[in-house]
C-alpha positions as CSV (number, residue, x, y, z in Angstrom):
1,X,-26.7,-25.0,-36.3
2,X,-26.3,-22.0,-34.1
3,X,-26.7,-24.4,-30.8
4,X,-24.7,-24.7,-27.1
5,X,-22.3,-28.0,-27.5
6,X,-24.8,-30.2,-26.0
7,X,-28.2,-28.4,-26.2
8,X,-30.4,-30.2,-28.3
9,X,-33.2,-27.1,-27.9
10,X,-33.9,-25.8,-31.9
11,X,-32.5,-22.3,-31.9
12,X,-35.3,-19.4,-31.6
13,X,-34.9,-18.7,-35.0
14,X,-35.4,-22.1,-36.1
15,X,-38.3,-22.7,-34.3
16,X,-39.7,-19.9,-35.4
17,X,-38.7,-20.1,-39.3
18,X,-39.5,-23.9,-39.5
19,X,-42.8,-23.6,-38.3
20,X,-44.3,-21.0,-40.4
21,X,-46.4,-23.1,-42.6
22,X,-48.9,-21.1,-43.3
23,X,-50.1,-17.3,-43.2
24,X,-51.8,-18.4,-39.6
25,X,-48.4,-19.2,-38.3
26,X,-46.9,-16.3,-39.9
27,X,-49.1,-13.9,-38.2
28,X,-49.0,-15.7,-34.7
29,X,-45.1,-15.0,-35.0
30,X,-46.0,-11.4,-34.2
31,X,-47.4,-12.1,-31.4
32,X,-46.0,-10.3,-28.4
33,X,-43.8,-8.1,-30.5
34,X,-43.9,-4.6,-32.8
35,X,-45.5,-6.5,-35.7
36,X,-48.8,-7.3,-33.4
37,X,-48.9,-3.8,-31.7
38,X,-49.3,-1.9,-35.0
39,X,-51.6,-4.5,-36.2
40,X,-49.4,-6.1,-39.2
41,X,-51.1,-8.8,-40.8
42,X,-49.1,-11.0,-43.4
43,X,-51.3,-11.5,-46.3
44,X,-48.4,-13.6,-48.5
45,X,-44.7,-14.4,-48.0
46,X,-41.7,-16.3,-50.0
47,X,-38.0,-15.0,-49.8
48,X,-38.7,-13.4,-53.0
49,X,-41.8,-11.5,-52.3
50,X,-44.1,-10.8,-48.9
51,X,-47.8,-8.8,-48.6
52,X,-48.8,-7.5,-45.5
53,X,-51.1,-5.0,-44.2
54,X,-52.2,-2.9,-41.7
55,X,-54.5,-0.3,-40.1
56,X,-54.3,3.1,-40.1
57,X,-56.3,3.8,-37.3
58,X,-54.1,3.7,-34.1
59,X,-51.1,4.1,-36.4
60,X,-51.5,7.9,-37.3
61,X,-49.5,11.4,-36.0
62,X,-51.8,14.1,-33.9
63,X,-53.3,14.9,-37.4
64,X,-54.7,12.0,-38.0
65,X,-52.4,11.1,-40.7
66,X,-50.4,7.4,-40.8
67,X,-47.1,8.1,-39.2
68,X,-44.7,8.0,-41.4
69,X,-42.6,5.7,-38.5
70,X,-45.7,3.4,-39.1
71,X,-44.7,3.0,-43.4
72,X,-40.9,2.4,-42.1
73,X,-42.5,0.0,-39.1
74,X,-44.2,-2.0,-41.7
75,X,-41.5,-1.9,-44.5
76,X,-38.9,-3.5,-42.2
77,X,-41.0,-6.0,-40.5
78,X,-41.6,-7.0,-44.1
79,X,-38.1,-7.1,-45.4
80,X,-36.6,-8.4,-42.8
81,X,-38.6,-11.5,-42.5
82,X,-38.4,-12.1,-46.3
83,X,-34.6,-11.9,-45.5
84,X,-34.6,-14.7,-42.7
85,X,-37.1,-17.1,-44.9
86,X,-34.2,-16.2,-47.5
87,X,-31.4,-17.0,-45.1
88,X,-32.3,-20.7,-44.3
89,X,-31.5,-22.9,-41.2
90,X,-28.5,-21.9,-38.8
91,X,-28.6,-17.8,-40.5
92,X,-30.4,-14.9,-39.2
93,X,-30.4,-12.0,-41.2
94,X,-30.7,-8.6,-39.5
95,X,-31.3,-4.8,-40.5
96,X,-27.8,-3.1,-41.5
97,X,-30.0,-0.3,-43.6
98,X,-33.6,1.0,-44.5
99,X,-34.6,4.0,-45.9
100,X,-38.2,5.6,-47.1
101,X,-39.8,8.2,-49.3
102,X,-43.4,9.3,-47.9
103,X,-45.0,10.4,-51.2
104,X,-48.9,11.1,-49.9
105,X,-51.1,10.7,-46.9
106,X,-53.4,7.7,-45.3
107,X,-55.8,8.8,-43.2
108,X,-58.2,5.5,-42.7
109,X,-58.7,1.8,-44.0
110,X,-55.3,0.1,-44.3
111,X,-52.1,0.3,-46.1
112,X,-50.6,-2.6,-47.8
113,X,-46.7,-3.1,-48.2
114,X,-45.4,-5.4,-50.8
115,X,-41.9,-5.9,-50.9
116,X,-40.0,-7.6,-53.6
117,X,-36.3,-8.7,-53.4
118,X,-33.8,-6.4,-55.1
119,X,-30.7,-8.8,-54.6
120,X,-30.6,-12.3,-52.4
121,X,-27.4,-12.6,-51.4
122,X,-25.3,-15.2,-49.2
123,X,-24.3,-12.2,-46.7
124,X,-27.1,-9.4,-48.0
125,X,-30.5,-9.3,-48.9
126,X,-32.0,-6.1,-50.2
127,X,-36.0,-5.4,-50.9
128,X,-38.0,-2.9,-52.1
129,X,-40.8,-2.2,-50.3
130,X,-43.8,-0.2,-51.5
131,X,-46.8,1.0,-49.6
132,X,-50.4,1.7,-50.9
133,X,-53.6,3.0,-49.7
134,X,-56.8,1.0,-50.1
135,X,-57.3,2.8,-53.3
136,X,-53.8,1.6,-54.8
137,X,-52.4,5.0,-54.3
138,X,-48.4,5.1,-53.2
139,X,-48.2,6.3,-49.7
140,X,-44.5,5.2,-49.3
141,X,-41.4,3.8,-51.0
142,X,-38.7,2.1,-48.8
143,X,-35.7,0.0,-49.1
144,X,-33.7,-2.7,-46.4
145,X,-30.9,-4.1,-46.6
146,X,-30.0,-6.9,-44.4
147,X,-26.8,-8.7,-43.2
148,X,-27.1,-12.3,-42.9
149,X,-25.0,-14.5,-40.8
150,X,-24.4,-17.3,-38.7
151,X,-27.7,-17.6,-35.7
152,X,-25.2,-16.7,-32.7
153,X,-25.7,-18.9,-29.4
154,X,-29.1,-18.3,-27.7
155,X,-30.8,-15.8,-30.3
């Protein structure tokens, strides 16, 4: 499963994936990486569909406005966990592809991004990923793609 002959250490990935029980554990994955800096808070996740959230405030451009980096920041922490809950023990499934239409402004509360699998493949897994405001209104659409395959050694 992605191991050293002889190590019997879980993988990163597994210990990570295997332990995410709940939307507790979920967030405290973040910890330490993008996710927690821009203040992305998983609300619900399955391989077929993930919430999450976060603030606009601390996410914006020197207008004030969310950064439209922030949407693409969200929409692929999103997908690509839905894609490694998807891609099961000994796989890892990384970005090959994301894209994003910013449609209207944030500028306070938080946006939410919902993504919904498109296709769950044994080598891709591709989600739509849309954005709102706290008053339901499309801020962004995005889309990932991710290539699954073997955990290599270490990761």
């Amino acid at each position: 499963m992605g191991r050293y002959m002889g190590d019997n250490q879980p993988d990163k990935q597994e210990q990570v994936l295997s332990g995410l029980s709940n939307m507790n554990d979920m967030n405290d994955m973040n910890s330490g990486a993008l996710g927690e800096k821009m203040g992305i808070e998983f609300l619900e996740a399955t391989p077929q569909r993930l919430v999450a959230r976060m603030p606009v405030a601390g996410n914006t451009q020197p207008f004030g406005l969310l950064h439209g980096g922030a949407s693409v920041v969200l929409a692929e922490t999103i997908g690509s966990i839905g894609a490694n809950l998807h891609a099961g023990e000994g796989r890892i499934a990384v970005g090959l592809e994301i894209n994003a239409t910013h449609h209207r402004a944030a500028r306070s509360g938080f946006v939410t991004g919902t993504a919904t699998a498109l296709s769950l493949g044994s080598t891709l897994a591709s989600y739509e990923v849309v954005v709102t405001d706290d008053d339901g209104n499309r801020v962004c659409t995005s889309r990932i793609t991710c290539l699954i395959r073997a955990t290599p050694p270490g990761a």
